[in-house]
C-alpha positions in Angstrom: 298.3 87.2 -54.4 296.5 84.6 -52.5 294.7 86.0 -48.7 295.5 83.5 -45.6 292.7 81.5 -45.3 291.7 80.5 -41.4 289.6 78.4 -39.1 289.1 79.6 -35.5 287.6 77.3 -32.9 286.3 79.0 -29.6 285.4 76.6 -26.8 283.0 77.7 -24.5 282.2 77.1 -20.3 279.0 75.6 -22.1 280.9 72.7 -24.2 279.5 74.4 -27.3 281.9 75.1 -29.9 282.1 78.2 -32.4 284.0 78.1 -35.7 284.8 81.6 -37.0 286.3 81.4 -41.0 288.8 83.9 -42.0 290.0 84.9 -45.6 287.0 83.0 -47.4 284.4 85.0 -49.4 281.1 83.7 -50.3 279.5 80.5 -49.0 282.5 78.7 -49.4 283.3 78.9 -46.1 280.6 76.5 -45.1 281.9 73.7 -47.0 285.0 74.4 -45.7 283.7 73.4 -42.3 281.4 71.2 -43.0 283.0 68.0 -42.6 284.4 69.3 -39.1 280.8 70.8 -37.9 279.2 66.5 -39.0 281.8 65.8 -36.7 281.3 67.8 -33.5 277.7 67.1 -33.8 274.5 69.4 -34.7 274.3 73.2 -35.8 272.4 75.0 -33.5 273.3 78.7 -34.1 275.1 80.5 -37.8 275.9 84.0 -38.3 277.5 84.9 -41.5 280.1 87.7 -41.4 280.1 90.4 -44.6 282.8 88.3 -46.0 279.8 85.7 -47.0 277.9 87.9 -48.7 281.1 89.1 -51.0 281.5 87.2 -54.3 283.5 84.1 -54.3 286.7 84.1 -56.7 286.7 81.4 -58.7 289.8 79.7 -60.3 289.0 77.9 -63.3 291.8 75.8 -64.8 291.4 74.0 -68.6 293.2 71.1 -69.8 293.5 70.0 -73.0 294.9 66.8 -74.3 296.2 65.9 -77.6 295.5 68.2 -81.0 292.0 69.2 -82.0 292.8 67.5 -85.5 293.9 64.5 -84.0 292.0 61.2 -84.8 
C-alpha cells in the first residue's frame, strides 16, 4: 500500500519559510525539496524528524529485453 507523501510550507511574520515533509523515510525527503529550497534561496536552519532516520524503501524494477540466447 503506498503512504501519502506531503510537503508543508509554513510562512513566517519573519519572511522565512519552513518546509516540513510527510510520508518520506530516510533522506529522501531532502531531495524531494531540494529543487524548491535552490529556489527560495539559502538554508539557514534543518531539523530532521524520526521519519529520517527510518530506512528508505526502495523499489527496484528490472527489465529485460530480448532472449538471453539471442545473437
Amino acid at each position: 500500500m503506498a503512504v501519502k507523501q506531503e510537503i508543508e510550507f509554513t510562512i513566517n511574520p519573519d519572511g522565512s519559510i519552513g518546509i516540513e515533509v510527510k510520508g518520506v523515510s530516510g533522506s529522501s525527503c531532502t531531495e524531494l525539496t531540494r529543487e524548491i529550497e535552490e529556489a527560495l534561496g539559502i538554508v539557514t536552519n534543518r531539523t530532521y524528524t524520526s521519519e529520517y532516520y527510518q530506512t528508505e524503501e526502495v523499489a527496484q524494477t528490472t527489465v529485460s529485453v530480448g532472449g538471453a540466447d539471442e545473437e
